[in-house]
N, CA, C and O atoms as a CHARMM CRD file, in Angstrom:
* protein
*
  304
    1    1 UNK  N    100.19100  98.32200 131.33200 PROA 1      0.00000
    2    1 UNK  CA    99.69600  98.86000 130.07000 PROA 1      0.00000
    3    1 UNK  C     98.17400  98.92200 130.13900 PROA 1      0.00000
    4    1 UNK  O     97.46900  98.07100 130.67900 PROA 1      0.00000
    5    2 UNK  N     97.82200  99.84100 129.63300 PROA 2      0.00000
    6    2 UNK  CA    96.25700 100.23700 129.98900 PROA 2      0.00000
    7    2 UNK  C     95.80000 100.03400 128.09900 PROA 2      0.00000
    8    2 UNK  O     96.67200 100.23500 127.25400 PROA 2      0.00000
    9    3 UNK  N     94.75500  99.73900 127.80100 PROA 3      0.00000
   10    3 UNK  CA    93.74500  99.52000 126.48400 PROA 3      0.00000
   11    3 UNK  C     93.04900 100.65500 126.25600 PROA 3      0.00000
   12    3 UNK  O     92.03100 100.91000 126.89900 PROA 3      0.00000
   13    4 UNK  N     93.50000 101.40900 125.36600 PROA 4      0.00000
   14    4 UNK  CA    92.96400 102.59400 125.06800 PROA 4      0.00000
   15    4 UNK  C     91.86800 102.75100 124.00500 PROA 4      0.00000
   16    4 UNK  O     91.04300 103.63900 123.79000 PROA 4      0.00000
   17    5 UNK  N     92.15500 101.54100 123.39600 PROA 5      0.00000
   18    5 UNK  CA    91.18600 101.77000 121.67900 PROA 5      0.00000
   19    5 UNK  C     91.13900 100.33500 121.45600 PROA 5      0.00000
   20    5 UNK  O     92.16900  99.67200 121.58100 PROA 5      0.00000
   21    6 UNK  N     90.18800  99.87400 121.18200 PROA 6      0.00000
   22    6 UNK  CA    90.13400  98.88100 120.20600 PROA 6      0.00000
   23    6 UNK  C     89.06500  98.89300 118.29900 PROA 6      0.00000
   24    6 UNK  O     87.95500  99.39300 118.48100 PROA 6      0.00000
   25    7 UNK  N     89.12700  98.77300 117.88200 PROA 7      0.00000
   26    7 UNK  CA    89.08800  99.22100 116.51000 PROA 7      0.00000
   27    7 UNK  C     89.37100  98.46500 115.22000 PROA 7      0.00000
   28    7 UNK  O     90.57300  98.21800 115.12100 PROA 7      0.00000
   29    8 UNK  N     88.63800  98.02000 114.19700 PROA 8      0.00000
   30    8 UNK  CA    88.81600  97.59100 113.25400 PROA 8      0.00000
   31    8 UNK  C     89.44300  99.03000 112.17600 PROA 8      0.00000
   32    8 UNK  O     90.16600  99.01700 111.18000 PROA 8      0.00000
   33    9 UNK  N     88.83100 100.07800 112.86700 PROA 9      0.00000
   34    9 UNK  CA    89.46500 101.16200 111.41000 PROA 9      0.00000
   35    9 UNK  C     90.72000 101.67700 111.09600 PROA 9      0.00000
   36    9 UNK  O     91.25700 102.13600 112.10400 PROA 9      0.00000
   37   10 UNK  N     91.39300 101.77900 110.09500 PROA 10     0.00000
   38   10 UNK  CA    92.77200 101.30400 110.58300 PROA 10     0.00000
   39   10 UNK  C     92.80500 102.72900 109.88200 PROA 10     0.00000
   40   10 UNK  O     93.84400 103.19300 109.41200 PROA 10     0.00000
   41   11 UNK  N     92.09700 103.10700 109.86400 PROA 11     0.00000
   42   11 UNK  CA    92.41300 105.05200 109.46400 PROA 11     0.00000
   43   11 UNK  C     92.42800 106.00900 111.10400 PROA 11     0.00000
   44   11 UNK  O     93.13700 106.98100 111.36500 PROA 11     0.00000
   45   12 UNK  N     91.73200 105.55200 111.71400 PROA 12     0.00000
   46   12 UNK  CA    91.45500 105.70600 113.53800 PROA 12     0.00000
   47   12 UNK  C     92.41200 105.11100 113.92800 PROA 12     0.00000
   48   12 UNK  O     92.75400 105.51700 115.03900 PROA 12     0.00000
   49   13 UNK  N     93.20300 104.09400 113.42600 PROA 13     0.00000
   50   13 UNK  CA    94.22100 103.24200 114.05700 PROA 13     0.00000
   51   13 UNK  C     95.50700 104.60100 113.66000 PROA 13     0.00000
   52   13 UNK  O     96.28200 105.01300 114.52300 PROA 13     0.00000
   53   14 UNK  N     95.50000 104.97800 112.62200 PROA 14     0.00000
   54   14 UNK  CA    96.23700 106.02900 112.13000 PROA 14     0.00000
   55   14 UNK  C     96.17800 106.81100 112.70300 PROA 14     0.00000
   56   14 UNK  O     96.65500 106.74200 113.83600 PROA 14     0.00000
   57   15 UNK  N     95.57800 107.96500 112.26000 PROA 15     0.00000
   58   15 UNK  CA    95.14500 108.89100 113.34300 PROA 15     0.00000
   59   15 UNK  C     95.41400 109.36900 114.84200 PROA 15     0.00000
   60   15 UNK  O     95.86200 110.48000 115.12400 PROA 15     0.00000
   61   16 UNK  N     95.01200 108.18400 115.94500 PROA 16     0.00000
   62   16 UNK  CA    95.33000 108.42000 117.30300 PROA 16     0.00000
   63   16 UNK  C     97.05700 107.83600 117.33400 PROA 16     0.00000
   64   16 UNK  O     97.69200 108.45500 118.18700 PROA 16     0.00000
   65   17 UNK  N     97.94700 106.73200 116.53900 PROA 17     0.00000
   66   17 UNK  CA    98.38200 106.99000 116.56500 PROA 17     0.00000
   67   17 UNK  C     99.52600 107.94500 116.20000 PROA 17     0.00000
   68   17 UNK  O    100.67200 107.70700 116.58100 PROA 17     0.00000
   69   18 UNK  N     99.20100 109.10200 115.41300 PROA 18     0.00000
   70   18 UNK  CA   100.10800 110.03500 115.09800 PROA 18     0.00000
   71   18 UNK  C     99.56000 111.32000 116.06800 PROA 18     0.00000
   72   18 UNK  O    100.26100 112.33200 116.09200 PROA 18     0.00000
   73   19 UNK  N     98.38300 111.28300 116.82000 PROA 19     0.00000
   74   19 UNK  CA    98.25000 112.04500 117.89400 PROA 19     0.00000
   75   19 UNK  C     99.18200 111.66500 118.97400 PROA 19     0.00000
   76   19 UNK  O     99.71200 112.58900 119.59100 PROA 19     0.00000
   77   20 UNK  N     99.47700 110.40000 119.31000 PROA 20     0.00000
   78   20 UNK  CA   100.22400 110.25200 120.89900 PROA 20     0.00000
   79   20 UNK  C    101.73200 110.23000 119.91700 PROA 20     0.00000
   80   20 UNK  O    102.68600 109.99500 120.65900 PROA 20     0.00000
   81   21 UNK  N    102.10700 110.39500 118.61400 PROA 21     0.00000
   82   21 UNK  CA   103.69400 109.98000 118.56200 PROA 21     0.00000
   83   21 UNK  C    103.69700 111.92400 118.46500 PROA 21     0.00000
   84   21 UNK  O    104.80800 112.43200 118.61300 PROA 21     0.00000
   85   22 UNK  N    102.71500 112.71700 118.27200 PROA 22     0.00000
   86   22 UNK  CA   102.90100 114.06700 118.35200 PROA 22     0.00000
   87   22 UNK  C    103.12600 114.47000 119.93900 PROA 22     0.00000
   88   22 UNK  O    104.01200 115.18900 120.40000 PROA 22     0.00000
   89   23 UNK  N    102.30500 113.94900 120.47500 PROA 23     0.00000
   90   23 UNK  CA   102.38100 114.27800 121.85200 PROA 23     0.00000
   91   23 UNK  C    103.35000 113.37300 122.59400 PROA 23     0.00000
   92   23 UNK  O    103.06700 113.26600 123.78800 PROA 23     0.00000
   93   24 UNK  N    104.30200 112.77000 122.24000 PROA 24     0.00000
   94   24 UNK  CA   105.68000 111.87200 122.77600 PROA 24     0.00000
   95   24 UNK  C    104.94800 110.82700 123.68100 PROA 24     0.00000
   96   24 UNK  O    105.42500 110.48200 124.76200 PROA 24     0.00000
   97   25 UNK  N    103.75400 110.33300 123.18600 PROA 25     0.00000
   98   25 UNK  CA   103.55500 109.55600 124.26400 PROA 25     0.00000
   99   25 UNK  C    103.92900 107.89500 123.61000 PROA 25     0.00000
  100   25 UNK  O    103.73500 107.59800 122.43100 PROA 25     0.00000
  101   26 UNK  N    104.30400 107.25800 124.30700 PROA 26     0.00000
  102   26 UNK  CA   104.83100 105.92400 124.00500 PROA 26     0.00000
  103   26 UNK  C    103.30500 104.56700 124.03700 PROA 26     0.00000
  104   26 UNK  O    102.37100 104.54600 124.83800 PROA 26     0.00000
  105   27 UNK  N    103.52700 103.76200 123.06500 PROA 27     0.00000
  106   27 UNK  CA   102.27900 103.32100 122.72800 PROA 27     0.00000
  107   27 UNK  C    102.60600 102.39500 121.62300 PROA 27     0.00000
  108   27 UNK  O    103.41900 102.54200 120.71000 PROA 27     0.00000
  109   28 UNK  N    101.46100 100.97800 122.00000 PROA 28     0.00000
  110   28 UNK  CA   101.75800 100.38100 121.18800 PROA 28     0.00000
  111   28 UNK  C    100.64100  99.33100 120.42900 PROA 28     0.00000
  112   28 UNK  O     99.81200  98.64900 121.03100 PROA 28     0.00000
  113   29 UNK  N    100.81600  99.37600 119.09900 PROA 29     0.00000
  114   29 UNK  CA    99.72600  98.44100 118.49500 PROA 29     0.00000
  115   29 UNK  C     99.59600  96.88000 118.45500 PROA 29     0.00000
  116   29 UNK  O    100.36500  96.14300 117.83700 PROA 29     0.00000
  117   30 UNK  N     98.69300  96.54100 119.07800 PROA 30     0.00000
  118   30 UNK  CA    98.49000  95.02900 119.05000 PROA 30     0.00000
  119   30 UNK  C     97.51400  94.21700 118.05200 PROA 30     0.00000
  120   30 UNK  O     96.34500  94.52300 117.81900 PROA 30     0.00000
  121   31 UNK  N     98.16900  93.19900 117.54700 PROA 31     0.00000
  122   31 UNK  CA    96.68300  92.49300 116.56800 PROA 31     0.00000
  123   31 UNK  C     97.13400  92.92900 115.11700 PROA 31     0.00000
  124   31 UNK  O     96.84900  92.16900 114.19100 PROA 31     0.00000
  125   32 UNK  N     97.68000  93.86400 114.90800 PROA 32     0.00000
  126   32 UNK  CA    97.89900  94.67200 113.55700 PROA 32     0.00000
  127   32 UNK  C     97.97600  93.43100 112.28300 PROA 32     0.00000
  128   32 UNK  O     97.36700  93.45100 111.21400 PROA 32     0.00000
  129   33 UNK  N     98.95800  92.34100 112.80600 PROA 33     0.00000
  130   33 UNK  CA    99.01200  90.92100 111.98300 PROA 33     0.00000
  131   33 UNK  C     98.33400  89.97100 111.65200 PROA 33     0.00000
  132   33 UNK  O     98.47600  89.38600 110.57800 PROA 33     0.00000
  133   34 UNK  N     97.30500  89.60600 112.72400 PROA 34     0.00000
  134   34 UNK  CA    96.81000  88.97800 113.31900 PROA 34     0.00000
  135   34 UNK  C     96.24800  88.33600 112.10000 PROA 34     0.00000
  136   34 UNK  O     96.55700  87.26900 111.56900 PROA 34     0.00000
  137   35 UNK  N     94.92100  89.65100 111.61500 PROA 35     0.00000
  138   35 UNK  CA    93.67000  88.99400 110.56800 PROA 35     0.00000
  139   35 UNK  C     94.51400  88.71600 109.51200 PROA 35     0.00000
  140   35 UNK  O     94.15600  87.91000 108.65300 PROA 35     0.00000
  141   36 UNK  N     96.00800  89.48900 109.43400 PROA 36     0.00000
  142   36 UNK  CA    96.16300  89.04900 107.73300 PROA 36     0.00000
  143   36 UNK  C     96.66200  87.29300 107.73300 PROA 36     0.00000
  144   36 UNK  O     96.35200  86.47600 106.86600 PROA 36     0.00000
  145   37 UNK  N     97.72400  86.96500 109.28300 PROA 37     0.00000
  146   37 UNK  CA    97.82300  85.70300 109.35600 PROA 37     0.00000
  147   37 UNK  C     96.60800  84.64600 109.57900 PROA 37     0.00000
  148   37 UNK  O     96.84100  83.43900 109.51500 PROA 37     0.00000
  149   38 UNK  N     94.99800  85.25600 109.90500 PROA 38     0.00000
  150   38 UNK  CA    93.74500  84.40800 109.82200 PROA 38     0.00000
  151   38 UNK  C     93.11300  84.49100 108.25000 PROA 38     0.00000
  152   38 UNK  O     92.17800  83.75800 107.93000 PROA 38     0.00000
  153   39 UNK  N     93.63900  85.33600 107.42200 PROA 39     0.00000
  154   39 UNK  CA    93.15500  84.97900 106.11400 PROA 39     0.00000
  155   39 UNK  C     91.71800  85.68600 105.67600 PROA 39     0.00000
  156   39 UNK  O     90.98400  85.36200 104.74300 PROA 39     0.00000
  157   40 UNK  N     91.51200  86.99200 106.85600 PROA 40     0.00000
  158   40 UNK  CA    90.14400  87.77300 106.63800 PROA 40     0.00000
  159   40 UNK  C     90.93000  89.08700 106.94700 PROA 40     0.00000
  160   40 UNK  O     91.04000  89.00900 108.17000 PROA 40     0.00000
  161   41 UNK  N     91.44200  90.05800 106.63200 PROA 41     0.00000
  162   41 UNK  CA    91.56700  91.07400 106.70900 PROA 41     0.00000
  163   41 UNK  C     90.28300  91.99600 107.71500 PROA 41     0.00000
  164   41 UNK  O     89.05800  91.88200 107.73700 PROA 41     0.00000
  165   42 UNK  N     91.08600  92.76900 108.36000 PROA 42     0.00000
  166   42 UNK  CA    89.84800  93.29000 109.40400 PROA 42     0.00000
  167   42 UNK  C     88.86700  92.64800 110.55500 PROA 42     0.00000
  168   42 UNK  O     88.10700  93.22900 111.33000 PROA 42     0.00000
  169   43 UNK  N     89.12000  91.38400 110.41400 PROA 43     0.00000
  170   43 UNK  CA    88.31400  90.65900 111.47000 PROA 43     0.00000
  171   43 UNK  C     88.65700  91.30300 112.52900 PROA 43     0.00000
  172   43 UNK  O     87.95400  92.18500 113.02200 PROA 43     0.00000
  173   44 UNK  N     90.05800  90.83700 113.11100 PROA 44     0.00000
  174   44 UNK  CA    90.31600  91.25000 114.66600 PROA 44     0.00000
  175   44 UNK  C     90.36200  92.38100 115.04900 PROA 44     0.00000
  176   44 UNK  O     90.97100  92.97900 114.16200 PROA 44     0.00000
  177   45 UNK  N     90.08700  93.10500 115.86000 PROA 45     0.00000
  178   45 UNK  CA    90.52000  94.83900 116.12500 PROA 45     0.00000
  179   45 UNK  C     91.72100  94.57500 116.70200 PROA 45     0.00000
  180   45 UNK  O     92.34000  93.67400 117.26800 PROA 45     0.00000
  181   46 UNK  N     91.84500  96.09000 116.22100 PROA 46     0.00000
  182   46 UNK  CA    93.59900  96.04900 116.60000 PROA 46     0.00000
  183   46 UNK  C     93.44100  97.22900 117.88700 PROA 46     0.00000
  184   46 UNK  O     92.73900  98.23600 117.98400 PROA 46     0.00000
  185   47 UNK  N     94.46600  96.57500 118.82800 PROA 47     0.00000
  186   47 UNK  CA    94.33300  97.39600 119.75400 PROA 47     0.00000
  187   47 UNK  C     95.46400  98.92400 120.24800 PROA 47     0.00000
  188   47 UNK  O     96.48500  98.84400 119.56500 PROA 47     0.00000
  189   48 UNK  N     95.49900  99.82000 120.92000 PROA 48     0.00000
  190   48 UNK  CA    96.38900 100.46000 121.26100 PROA 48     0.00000
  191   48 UNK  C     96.63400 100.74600 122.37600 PROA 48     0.00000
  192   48 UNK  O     95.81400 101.52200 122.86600 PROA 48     0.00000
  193   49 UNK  N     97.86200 100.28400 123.35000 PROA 49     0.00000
  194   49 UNK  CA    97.77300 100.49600 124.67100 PROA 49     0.00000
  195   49 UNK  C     98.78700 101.41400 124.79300 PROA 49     0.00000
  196   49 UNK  O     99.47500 101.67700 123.80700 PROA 49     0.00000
  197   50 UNK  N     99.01400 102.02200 126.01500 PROA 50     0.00000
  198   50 UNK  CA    99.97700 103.16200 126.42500 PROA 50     0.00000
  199   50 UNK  C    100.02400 102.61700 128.27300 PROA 50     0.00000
  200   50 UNK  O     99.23400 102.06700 129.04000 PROA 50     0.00000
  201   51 UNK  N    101.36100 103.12900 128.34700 PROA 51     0.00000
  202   51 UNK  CA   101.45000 102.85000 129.88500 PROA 51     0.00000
  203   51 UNK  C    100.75800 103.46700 130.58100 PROA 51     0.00000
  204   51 UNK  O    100.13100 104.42200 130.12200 PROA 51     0.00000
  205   52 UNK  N    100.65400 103.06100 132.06900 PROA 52     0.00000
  206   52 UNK  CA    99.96700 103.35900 132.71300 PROA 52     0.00000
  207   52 UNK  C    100.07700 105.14600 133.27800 PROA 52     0.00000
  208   52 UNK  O     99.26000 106.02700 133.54700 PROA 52     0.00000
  209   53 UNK  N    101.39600 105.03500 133.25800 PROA 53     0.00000
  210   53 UNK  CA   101.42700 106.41100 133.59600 PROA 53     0.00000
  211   53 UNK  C    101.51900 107.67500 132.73400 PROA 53     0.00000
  212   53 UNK  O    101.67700 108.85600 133.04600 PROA 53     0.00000
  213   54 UNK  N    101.32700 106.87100 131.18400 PROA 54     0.00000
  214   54 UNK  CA   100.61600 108.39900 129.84100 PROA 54     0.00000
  215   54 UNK  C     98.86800 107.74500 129.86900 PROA 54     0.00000
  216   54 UNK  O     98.13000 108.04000 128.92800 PROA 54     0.00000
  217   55 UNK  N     98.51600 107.14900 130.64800 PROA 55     0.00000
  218   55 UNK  CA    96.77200 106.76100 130.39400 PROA 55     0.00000
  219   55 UNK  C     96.29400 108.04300 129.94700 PROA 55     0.00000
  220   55 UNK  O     95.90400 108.30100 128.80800 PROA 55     0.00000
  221   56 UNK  N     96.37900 109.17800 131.37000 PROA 56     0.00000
  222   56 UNK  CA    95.16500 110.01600 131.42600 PROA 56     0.00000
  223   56 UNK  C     95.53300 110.67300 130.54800 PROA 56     0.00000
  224   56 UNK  O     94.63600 110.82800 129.71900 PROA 56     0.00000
  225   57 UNK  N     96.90300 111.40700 130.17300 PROA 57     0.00000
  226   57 UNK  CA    97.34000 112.81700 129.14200 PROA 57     0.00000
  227   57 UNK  C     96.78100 112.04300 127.76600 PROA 57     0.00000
  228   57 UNK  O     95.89700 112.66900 127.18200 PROA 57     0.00000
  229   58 UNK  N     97.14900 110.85500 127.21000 PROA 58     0.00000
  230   58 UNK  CA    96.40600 110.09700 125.95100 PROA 58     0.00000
  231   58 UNK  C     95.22300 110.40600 125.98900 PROA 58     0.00000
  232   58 UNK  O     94.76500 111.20900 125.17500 PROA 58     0.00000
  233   59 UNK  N     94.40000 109.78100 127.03500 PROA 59     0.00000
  234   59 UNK  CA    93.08600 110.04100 127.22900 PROA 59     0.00000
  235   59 UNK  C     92.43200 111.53500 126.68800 PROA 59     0.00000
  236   59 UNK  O     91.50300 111.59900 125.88300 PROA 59     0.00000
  237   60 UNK  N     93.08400 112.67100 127.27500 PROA 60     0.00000
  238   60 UNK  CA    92.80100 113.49700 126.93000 PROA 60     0.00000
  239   60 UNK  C     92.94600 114.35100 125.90000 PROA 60     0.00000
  240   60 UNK  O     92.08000 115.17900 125.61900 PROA 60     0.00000
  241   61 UNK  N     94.33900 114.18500 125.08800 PROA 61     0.00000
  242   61 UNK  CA    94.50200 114.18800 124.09900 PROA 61     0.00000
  243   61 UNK  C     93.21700 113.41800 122.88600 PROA 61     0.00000
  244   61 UNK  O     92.70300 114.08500 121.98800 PROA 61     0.00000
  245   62 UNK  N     92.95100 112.16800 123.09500 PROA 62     0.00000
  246   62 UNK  CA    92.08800 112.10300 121.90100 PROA 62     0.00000
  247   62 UNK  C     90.80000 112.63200 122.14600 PROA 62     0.00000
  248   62 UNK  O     90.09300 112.88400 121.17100 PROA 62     0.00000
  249   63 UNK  N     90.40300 112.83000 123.22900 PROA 63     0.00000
  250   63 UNK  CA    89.16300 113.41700 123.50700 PROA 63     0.00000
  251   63 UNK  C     89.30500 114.96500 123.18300 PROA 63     0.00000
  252   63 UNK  O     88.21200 115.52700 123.10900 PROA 63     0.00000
  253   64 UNK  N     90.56000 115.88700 122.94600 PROA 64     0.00000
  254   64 UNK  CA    90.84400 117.03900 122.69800 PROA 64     0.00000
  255   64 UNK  C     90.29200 117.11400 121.08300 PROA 64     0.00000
  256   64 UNK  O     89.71900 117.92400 120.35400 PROA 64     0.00000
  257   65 UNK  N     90.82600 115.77900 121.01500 PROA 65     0.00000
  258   65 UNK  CA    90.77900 115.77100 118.87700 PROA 65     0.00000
  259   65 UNK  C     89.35400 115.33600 118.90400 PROA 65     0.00000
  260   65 UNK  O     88.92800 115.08900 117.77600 PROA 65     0.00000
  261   66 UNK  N     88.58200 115.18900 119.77400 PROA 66     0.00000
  262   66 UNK  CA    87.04500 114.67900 119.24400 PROA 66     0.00000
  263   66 UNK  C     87.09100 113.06500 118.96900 PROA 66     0.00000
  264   66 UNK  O     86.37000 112.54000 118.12000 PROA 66     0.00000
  265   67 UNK  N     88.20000 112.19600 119.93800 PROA 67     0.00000
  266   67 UNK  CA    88.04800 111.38800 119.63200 PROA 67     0.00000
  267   67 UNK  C     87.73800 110.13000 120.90100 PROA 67     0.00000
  268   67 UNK  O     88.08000 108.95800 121.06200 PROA 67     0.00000
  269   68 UNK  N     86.73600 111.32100 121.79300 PROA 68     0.00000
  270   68 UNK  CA    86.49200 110.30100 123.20500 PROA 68     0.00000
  271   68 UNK  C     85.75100 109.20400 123.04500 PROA 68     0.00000
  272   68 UNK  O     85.90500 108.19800 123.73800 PROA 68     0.00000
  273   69 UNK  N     84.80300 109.32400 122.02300 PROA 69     0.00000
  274   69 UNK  CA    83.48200 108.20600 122.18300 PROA 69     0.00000
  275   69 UNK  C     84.16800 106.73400 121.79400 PROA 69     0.00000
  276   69 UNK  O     83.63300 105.68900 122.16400 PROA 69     0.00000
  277   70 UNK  N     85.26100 106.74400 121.10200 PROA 70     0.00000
  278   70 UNK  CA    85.95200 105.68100 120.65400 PROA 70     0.00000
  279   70 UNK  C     86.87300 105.09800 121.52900 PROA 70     0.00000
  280   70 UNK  O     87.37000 103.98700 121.34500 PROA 70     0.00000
  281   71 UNK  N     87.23300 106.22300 122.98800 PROA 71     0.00000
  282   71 UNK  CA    88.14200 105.74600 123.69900 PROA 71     0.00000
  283   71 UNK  C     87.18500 104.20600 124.53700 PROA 71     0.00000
  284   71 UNK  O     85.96700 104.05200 124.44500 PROA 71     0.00000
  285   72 UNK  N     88.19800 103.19700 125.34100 PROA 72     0.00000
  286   72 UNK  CA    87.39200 102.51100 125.91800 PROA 72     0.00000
  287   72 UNK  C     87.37700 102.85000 127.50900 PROA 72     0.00000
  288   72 UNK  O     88.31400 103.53200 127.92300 PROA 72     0.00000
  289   73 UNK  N     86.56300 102.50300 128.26400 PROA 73     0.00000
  290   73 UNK  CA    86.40600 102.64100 129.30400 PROA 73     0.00000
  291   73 UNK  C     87.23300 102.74100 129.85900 PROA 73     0.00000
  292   73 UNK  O     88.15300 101.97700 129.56400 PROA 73     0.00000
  293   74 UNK  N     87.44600 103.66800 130.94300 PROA 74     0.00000
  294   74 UNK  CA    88.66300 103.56700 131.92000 PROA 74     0.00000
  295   74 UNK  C     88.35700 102.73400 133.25400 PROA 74     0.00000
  296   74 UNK  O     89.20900 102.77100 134.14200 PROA 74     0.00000
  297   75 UNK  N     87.30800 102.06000 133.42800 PROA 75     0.00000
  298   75 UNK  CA    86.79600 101.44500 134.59600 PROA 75     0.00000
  299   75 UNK  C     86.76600 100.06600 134.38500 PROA 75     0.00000
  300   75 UNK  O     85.77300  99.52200 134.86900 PROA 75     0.00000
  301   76 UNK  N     87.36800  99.51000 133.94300 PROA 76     0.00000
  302   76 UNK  CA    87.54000  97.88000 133.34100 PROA 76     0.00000
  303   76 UNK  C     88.42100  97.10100 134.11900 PROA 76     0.00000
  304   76 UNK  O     88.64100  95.92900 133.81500 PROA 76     0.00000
């Protein structure tokens, strides 16, 4: 599983994911619980990973929607 986004905005959390469930790509949110079980809403970013082998088509997909600068590094 590759880390595609990490993110407190949970409207961006929205967003990319209804871009990869448009584009059938399989993907999944991590953390989503997390801050409400720490008692601060929004602290933790929530993350979104996709397998390794939808990385690049995701990749390009949100960068299609204008949403590269938010992607994270692919060199990690």
């Amino acid at each position: 599983m590759r880390d595609l986004l990490r993110t407190n905005d949970m409207v961006l959390v929205s967003a990319v994911v209804a871009l990869l469930d448009g584009a059938g790509i399989r993907h999944m949110v991590l953390d989503q619980n997390m801050s409400v079980l720490e008692g601060s809403l929004g602290v933790l970013p929530r993350r979104i990973l996709v397998a390794d082998e939808y990385e690049h088509n995701a990749r390009r997909i949100m960068q299609d929607a204008g949403l590269g600068k938010e992607l994270r590094p692919d060199d990690y």
